[in-house]
mmCIF file of the C-alpha atoms, coordinates in Angstrom:
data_MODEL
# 
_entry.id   MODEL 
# 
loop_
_atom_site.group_PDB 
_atom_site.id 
_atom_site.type_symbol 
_atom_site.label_atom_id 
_atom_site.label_alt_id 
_atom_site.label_comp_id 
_atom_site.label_asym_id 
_atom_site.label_entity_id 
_atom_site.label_seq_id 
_atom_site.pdbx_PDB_ins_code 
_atom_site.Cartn_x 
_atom_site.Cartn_y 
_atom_site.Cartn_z 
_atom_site.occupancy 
_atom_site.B_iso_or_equiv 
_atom_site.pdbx_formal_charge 
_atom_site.auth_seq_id 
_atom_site.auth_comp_id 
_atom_site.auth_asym_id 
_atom_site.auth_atom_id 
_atom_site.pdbx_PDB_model_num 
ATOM 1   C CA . UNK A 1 1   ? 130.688 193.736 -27.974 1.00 0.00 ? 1   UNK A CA 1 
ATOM 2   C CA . UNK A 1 2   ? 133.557 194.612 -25.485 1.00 0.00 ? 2   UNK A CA 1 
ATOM 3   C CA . UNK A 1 3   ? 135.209 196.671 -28.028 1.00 0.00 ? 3   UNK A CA 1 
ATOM 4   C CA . UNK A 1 4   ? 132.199 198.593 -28.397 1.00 0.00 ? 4   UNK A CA 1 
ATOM 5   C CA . UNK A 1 5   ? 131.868 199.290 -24.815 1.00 0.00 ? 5   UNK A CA 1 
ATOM 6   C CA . UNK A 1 6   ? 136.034 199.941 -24.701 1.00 0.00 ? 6   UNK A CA 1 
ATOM 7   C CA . UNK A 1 7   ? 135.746 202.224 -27.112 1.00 0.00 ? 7   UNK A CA 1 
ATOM 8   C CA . UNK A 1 8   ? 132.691 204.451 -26.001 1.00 0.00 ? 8   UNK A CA 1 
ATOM 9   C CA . UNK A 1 9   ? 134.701 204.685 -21.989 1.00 0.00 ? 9   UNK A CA 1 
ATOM 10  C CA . UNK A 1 10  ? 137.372 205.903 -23.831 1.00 0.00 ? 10  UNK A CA 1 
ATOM 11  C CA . UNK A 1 11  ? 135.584 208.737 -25.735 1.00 0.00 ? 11  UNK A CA 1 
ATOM 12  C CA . UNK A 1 12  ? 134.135 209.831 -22.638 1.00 0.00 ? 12  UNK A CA 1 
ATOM 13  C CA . UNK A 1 13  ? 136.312 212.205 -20.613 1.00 0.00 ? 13  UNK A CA 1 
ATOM 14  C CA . UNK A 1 14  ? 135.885 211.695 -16.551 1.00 0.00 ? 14  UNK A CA 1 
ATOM 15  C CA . UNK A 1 15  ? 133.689 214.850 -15.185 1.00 0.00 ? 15  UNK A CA 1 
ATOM 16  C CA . UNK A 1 16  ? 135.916 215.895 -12.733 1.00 0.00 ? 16  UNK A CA 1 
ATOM 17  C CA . UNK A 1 17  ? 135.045 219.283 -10.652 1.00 0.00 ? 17  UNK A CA 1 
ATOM 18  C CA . UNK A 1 18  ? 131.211 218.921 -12.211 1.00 0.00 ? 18  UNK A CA 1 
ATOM 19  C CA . UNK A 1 19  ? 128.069 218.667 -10.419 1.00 0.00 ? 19  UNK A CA 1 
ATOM 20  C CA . UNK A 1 20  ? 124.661 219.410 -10.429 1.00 0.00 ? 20  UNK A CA 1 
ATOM 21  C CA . UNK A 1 21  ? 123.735 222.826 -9.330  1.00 0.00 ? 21  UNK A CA 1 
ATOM 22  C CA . UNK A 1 22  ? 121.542 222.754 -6.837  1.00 0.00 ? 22  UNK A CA 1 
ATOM 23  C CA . UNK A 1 23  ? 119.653 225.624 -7.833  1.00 0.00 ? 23  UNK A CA 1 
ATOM 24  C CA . UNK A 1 24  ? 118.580 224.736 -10.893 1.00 0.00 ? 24  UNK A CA 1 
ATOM 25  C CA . UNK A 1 25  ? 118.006 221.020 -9.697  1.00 0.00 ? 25  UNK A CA 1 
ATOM 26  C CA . UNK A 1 26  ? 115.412 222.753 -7.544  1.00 0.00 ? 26  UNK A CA 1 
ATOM 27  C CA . UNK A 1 27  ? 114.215 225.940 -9.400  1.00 0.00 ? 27  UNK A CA 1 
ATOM 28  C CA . UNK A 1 28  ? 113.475 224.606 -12.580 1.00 0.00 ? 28  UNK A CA 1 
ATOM 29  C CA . UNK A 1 29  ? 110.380 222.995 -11.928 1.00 0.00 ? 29  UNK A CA 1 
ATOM 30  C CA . UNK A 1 30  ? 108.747 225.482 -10.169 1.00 0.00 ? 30  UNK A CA 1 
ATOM 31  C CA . UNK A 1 31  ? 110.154 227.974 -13.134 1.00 0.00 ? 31  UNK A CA 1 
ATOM 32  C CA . UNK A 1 32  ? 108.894 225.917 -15.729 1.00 0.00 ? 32  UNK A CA 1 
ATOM 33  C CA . UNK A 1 33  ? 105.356 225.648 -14.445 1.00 0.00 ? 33  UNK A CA 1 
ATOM 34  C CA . UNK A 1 34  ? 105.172 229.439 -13.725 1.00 0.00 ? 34  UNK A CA 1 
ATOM 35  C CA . UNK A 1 35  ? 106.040 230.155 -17.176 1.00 0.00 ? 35  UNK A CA 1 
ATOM 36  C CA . UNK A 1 36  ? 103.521 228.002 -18.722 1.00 0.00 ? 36  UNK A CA 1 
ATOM 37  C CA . UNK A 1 37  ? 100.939 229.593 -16.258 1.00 0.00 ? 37  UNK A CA 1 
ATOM 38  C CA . UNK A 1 38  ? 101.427 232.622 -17.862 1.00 0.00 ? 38  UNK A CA 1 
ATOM 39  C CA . UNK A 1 39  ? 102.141 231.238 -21.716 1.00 0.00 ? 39  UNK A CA 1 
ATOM 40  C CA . UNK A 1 40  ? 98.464  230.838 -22.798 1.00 0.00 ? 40  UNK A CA 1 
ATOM 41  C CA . UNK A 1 41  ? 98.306  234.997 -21.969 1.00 0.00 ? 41  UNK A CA 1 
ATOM 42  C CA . UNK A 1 42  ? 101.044 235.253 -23.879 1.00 0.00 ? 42  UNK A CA 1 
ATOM 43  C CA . UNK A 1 43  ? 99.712  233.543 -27.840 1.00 0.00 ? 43  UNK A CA 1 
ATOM 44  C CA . UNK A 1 44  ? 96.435  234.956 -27.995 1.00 0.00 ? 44  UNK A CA 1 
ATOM 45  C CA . UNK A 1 45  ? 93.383  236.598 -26.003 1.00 0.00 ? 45  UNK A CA 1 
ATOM 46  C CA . UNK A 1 46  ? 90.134  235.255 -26.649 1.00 0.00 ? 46  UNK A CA 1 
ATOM 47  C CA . UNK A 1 47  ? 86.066  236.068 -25.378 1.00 0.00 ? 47  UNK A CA 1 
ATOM 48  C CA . UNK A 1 48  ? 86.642  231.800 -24.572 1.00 0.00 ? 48  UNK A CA 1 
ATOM 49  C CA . UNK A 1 49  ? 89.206  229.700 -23.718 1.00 0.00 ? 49  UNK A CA 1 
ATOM 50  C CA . UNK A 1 50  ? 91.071  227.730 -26.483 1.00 0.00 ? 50  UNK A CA 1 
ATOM 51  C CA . UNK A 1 51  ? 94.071  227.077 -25.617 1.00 0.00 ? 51  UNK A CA 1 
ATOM 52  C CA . UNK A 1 52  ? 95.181  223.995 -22.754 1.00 0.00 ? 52  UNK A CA 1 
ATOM 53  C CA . UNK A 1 53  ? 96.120  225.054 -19.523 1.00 0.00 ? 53  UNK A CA 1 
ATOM 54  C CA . UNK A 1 54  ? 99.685  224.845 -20.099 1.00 0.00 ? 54  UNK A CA 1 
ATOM 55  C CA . UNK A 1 55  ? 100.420 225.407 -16.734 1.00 0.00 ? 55  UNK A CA 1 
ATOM 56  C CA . UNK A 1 56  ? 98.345  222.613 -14.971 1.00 0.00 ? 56  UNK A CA 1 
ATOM 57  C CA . UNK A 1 57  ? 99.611  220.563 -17.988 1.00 0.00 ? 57  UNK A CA 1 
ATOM 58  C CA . UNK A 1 58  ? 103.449 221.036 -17.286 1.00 0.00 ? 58  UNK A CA 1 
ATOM 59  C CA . UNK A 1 59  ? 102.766 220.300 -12.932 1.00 0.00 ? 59  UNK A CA 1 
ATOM 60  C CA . UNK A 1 60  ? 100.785 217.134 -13.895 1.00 0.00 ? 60  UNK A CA 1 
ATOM 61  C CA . UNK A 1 61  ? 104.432 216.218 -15.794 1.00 0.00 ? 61  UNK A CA 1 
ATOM 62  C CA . UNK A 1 62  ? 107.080 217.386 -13.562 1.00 0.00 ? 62  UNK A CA 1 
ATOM 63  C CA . UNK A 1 63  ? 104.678 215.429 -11.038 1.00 0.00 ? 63  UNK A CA 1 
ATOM 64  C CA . UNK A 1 64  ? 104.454 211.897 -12.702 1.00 0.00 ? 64  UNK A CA 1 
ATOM 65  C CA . UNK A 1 65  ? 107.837 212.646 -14.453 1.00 0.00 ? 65  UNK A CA 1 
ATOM 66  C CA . UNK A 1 66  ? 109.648 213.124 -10.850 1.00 0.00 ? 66  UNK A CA 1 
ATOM 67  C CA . UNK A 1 67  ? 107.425 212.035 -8.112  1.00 0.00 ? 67  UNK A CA 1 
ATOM 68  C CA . UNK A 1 68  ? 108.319 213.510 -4.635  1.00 0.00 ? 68  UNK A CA 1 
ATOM 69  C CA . UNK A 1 69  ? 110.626 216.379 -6.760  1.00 0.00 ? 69  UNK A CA 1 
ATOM 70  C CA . UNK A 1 70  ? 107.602 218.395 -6.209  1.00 0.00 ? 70  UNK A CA 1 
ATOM 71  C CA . UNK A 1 71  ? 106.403 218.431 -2.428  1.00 0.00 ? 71  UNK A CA 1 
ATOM 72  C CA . UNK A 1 72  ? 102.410 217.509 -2.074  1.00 0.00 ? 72  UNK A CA 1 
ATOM 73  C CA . UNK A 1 73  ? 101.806 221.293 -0.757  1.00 0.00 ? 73  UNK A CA 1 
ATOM 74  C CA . UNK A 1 74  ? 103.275 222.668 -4.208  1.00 0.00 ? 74  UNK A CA 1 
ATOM 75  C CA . UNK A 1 75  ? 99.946  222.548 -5.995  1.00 0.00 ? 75  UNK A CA 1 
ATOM 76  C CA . UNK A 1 76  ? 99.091  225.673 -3.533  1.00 0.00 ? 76  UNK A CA 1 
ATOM 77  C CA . UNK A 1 77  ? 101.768 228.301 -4.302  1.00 0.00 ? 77  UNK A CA 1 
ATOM 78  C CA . UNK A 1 78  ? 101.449 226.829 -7.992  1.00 0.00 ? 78  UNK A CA 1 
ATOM 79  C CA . UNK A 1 79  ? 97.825  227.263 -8.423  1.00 0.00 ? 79  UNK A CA 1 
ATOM 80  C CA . UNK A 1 80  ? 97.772  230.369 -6.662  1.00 0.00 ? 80  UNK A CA 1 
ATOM 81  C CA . UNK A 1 81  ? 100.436 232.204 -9.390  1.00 0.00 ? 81  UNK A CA 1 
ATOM 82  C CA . UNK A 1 82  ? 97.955  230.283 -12.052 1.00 0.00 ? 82  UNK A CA 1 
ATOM 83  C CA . UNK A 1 83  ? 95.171  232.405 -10.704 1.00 0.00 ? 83  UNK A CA 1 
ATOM 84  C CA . UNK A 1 84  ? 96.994  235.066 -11.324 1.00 0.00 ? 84  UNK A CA 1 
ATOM 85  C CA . UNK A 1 85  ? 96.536  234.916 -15.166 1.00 0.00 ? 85  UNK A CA 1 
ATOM 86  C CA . UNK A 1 86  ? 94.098  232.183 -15.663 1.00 0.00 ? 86  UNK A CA 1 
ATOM 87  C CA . UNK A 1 87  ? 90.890  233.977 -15.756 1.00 0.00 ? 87  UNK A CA 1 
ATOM 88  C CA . UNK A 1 88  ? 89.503  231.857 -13.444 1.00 0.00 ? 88  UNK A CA 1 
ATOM 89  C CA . UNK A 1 89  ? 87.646  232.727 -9.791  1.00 0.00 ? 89  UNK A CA 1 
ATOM 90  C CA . UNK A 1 90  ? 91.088  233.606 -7.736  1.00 0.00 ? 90  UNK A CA 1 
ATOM 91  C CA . UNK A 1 91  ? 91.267  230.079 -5.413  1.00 0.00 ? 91  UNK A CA 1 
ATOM 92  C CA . UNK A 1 92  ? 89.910  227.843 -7.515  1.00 0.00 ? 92  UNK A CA 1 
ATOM 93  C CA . UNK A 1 93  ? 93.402  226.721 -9.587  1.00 0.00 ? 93  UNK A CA 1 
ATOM 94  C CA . UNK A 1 94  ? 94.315  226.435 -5.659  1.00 0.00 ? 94  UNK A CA 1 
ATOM 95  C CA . UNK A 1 95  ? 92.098  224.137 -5.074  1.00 0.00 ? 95  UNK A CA 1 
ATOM 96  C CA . UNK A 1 96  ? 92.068  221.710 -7.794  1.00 0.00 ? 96  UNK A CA 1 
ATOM 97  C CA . UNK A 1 97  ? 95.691  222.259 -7.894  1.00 0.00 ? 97  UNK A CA 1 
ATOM 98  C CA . UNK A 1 98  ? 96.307  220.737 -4.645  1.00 0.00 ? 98  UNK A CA 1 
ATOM 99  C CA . UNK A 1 99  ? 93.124  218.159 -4.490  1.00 0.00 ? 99  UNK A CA 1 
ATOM 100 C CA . UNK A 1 100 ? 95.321  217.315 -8.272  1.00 0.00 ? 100 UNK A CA 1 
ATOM 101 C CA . UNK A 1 101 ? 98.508  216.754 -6.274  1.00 0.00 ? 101 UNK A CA 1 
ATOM 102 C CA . UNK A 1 102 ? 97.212  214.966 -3.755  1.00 0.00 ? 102 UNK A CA 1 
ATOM 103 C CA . UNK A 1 103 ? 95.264  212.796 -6.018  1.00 0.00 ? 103 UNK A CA 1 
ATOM 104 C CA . UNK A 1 104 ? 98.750  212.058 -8.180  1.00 0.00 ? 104 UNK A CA 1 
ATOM 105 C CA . UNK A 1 105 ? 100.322 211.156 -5.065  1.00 0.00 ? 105 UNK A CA 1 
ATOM 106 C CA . UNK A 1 106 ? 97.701  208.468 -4.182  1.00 0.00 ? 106 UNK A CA 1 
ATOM 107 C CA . UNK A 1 107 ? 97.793  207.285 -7.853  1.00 0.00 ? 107 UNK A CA 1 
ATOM 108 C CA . UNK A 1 108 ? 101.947 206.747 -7.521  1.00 0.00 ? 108 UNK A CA 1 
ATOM 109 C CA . UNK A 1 109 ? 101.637 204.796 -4.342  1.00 0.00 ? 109 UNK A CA 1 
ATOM 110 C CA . UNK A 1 110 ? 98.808  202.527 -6.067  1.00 0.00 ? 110 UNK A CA 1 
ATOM 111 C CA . UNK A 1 111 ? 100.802 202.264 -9.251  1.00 0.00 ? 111 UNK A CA 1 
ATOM 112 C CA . UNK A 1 112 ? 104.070 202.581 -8.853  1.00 0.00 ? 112 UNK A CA 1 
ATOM 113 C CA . UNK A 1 113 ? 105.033 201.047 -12.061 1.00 0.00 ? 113 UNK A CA 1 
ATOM 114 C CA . UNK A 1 114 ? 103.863 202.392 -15.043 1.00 0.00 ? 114 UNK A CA 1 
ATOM 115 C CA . UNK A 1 115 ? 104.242 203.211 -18.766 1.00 0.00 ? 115 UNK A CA 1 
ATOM 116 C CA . UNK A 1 116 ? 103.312 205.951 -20.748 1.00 0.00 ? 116 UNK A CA 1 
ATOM 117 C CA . UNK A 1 117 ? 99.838  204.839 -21.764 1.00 0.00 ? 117 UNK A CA 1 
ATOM 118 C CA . UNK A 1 118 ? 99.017  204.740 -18.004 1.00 0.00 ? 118 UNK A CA 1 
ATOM 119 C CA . UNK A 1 119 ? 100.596 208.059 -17.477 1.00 0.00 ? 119 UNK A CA 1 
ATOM 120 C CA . UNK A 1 120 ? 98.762  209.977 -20.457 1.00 0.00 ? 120 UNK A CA 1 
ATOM 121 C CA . UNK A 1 121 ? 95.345  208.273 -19.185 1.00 0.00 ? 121 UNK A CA 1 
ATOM 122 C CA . UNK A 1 122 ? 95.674  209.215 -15.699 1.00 0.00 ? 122 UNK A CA 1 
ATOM 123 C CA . UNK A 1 123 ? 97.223  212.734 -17.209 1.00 0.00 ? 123 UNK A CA 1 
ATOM 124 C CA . UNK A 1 124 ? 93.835  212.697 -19.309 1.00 0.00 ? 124 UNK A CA 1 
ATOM 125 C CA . UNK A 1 125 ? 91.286  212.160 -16.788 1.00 0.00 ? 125 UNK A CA 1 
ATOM 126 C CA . UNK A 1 126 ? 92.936  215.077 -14.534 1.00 0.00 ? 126 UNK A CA 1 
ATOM 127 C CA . UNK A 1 127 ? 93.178  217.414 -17.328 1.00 0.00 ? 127 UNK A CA 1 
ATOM 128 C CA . UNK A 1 128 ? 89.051  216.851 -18.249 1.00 0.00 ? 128 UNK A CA 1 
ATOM 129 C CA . UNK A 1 129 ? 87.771  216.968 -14.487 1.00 0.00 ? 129 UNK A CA 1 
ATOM 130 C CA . UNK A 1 130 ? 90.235  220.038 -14.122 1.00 0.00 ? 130 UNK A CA 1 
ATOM 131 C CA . UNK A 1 131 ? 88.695  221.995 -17.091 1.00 0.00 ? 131 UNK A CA 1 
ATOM 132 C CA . UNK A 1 132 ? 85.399  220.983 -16.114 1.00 0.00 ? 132 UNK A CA 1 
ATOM 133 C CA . UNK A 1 133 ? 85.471  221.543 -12.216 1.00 0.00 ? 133 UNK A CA 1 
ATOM 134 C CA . UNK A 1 134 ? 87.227  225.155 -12.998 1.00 0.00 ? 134 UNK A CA 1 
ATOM 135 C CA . UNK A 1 135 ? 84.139  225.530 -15.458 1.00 0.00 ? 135 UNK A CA 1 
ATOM 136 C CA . UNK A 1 136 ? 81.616  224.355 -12.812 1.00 0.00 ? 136 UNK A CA 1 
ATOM 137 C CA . UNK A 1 137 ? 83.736  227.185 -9.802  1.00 0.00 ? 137 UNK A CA 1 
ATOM 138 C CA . UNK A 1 138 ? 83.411  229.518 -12.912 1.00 0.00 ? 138 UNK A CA 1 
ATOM 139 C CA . UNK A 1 139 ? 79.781  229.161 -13.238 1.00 0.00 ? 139 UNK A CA 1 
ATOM 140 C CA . UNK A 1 140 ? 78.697  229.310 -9.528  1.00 0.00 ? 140 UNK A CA 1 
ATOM 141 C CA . UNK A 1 141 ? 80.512  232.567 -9.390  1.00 0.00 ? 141 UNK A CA 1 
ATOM 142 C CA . UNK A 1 142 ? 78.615  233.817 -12.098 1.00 0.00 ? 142 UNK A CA 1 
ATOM 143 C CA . UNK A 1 143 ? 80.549  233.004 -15.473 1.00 0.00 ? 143 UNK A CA 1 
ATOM 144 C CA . UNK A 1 144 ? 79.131  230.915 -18.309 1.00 0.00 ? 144 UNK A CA 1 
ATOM 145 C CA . UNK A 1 145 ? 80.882  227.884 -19.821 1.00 0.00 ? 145 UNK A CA 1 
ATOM 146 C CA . UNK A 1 146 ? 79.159  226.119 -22.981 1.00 0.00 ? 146 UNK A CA 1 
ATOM 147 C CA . UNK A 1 147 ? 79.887  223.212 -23.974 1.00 0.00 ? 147 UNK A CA 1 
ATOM 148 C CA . UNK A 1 148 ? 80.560  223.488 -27.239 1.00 0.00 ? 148 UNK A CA 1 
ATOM 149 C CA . UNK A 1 149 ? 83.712  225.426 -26.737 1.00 0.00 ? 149 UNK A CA 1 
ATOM 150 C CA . UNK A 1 150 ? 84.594  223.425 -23.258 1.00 0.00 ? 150 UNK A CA 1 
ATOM 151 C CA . UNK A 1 151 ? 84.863  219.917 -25.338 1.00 0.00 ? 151 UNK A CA 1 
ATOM 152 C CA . UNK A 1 152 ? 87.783  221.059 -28.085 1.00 0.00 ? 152 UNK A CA 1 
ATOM 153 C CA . UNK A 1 153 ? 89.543  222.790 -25.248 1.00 0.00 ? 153 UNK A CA 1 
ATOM 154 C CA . UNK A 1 154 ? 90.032  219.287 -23.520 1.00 0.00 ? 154 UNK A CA 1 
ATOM 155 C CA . UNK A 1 155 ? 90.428  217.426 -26.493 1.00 0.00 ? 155 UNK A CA 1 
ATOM 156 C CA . UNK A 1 156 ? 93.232  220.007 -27.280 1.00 0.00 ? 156 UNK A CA 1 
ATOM 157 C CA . UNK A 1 157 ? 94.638  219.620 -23.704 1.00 0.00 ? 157 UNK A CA 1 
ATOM 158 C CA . UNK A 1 158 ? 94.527  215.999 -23.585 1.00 0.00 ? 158 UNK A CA 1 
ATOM 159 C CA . UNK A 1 159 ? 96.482  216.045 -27.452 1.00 0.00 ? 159 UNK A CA 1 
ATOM 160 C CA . UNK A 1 160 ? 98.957  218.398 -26.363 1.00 0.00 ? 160 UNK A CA 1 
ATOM 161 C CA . UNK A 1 161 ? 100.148 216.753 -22.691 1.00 0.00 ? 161 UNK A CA 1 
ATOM 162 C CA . UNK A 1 162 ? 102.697 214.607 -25.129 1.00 0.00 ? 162 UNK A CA 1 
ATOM 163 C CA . UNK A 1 163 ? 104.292 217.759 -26.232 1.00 0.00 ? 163 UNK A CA 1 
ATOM 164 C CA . UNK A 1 164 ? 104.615 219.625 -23.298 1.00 0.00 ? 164 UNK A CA 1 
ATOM 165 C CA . UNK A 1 165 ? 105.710 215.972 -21.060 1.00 0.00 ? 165 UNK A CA 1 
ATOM 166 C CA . UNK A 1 166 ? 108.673 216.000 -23.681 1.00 0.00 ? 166 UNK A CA 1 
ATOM 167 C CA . UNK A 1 167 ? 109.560 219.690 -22.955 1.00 0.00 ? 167 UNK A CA 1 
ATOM 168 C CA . UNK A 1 168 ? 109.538 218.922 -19.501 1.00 0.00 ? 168 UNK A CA 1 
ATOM 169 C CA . UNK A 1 169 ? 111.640 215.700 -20.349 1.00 0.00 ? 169 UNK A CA 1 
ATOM 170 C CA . UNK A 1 170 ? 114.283 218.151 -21.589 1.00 0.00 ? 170 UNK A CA 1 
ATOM 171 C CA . UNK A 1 171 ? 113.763 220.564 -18.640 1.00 0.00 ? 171 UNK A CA 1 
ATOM 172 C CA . UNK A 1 172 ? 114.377 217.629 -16.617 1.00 0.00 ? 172 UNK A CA 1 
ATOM 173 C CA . UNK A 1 173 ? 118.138 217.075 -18.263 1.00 0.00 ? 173 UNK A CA 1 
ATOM 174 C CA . UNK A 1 174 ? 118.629 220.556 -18.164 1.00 0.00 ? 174 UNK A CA 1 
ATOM 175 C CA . UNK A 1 175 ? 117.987 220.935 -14.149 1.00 0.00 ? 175 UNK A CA 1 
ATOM 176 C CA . UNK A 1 176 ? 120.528 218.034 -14.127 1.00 0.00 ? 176 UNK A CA 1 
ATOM 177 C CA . UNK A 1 177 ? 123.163 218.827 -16.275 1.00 0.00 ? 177 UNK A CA 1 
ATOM 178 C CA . UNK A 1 178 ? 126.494 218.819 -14.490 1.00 0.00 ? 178 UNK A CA 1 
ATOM 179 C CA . UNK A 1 179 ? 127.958 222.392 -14.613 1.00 0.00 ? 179 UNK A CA 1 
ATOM 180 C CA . UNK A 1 180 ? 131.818 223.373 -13.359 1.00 0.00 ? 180 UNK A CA 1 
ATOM 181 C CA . UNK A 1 181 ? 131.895 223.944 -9.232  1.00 0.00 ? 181 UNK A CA 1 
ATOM 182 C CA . UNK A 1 182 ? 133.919 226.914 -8.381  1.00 0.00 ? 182 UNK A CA 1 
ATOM 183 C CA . UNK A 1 183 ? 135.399 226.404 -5.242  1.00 0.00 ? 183 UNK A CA 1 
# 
């Protein structure tokens, strides 16, 4: 056992004159969700909505991923470049953005240990009441949402907040990776 350890310290060089950049530990987030606000744009354009709302999806991450990397007012300048390309009536991704944040917030203080069952449940139930509250806002400004198309949308959502938690996971070691400090 002690060789094993002996011999893993010794293949790993000392880091000297590395650190963090703070930049990146604090831009990446915020990049990352802007840029999966404006992915679904990006694949296709469709008369109805298909694909998840990657960008909700990756904040809901970063969020339960890193709790207090993101401050509680972030769901505002978030959801407000979301309604930018979302299709959506322009506030309402600011909105349930924030009441989102807030609610996550309240969730990690009642829960502060979990597992990733927990996580993808809680992830889950946001992801459903977001799609269908920004399908009610969409309706009472005049828009139609059926259904039938509404349902696979979520199911898709819900399926595809695994994928999109791991590319954050990755993000996440990026944003921390030590780089060389020029002094």
């Amino acid at each position: 056992m002690f060789d094993s350890l002996s011999a893993r310290g010794e293949s790993e060089k000392p880091r000297i004159n590395r650190a963090p950049s703070p930049v990146l530990a604090r831009g990446v987030p915020w990049l990352t969700v802007m840029l999966c606000s404006m992915v679904p744009g990006w694949l296709l354009i469709a008369s109805a909505p298909v694909l998840p709302p990657f960008g909700f999806l990756a904040f809901v991450a970063w969020v339960q991923l890193r709790p207090g990397l993101l401050p509680i007012w972030a769901g505002l300048p978030l959801g407000l470049f979301d309604d930018l390309f979302n299709g959506q009536p322009f506030g309402s991704s600011v909105l349930l953005w924030s009441l989102s944040s807030n609610l996550l917030d309240y969730v990690e203080r009642k829960l502060p240990w979990r597992n990733f069952l927990t996580e993808w449940l809680v992830a889950a139930a946001l992801i459903a009441a977001y799609l269908l509250a920004g399908a009610l806002l969409a309706h009472l400004d005049g828009g139609a949402a059926i259904a039938g198309v509404l349902a696979p949308q979520i199911v898709i959502a819900v399926l595809a907040y695994p994928i999109v938690a791991r590319a954050v996971g990755t993000a996440d070691r990026f944003r921390l990776r030590p780089i060389m400090v020029v002094r």
